[in-house]
N, C-alpha and C positions, 0 to 999 in steps of 0.2 A: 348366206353363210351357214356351214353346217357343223350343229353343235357335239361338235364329238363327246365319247367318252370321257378325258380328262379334263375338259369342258365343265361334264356336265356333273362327275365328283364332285368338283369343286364346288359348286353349286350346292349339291346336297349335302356337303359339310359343314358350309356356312351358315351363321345367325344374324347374321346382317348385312345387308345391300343398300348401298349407297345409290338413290336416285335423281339423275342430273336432268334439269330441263332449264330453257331458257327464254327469256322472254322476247318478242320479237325486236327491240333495242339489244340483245345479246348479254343483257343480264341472267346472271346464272343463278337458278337455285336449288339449292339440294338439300333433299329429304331422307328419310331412314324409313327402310319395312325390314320385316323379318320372316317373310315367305317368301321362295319364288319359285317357282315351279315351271319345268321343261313341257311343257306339251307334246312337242314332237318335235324334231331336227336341224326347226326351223324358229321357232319361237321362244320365248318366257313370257310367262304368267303371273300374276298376284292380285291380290285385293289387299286394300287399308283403307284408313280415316287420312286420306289425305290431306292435307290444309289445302286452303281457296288457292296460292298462290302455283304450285305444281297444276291445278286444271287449269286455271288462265294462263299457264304456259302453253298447254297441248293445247289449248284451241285456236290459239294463232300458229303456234308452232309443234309439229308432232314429233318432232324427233328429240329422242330420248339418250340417256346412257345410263346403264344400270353397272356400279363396281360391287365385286364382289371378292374378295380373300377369304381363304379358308385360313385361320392361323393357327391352324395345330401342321396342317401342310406348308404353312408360310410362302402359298401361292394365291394367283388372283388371276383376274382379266377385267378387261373392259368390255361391254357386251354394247354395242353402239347399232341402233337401229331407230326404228317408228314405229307408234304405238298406232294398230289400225285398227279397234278396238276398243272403245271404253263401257263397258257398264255398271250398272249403279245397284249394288250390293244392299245391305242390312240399310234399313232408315229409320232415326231416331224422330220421334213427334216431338221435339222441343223437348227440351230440359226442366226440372224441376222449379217452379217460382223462384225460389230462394237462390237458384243457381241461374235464370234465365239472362241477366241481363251482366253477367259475370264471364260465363264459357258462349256470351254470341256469335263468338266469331269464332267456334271454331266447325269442324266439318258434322251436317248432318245425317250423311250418308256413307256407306263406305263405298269407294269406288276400283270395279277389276277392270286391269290394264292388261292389254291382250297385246305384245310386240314382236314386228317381227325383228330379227337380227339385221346385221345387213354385215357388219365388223365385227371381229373378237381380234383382242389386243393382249398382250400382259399385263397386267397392274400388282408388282410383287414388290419388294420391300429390297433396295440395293439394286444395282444396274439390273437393267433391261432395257429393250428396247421398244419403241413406239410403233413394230412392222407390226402387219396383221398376221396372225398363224393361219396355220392349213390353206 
């Protein structure tokens, strides 16, 4: 699927993307970043401090959906694809004594997700429909 121009506005308007993954039982869980980046035509991009549960999703299961609204346009999509692609960004050496055994669960690393698209949908606010565009 290719990410056209008003596609990809949208995208660079936005501060926040909602990202779905599920676990191989079809529980869903979704997270928040606040970059994503078009690469090419075909793809989005990001890095974050994911939490453990979003990677034990992609390791059993790679497919993804990234929502995205811009709200000063009061438009969105749903960008539904798989992530083919993970690497592991900034790594933190443990946390401070004081704080070690308080923040242990959460992510040590941050990790970039490289996806490709495969669907874009609408996801705006009042009817629309669930077809795929272009």
């Amino acid at each position: 699927m290719k990410i056209g121009g008003e596609v990809k506005s949208v995208i660079e308007g936005a501060d926040l993307f909602y990202v779905g993954t599920a676990d191989k039982m079809g529980t869903v869980h979704l997270a928040v970043t606040g970059d994503l980046k078009v690469p090419d035509d075909m793809h989005v991009a990001f890095e974050d401090w994911f939490c453990h549960k979003t990677l034990e999703n992609l390791k059993s299961n790679p497919r993804i959906t990234v929502g995205v609204v811009d709200s000063r346009m009061k438009k969105g999509y749903q960008l539904i694809g798989e992530v083919e692609r993970v690497n592991i960004g900034a790594i933190l050496n443990g946390f401070s004594d004081q704080k070690e055994e308080e923040w242990s669960h959460y992510p040590q690393s941050t990790h970039q997700l490289f996806i490709r698209v495969d669907r874009i949908v609408e996801l705006n606010i009042g009817p629309h429909s669930d077809e795929e565009i272009g």
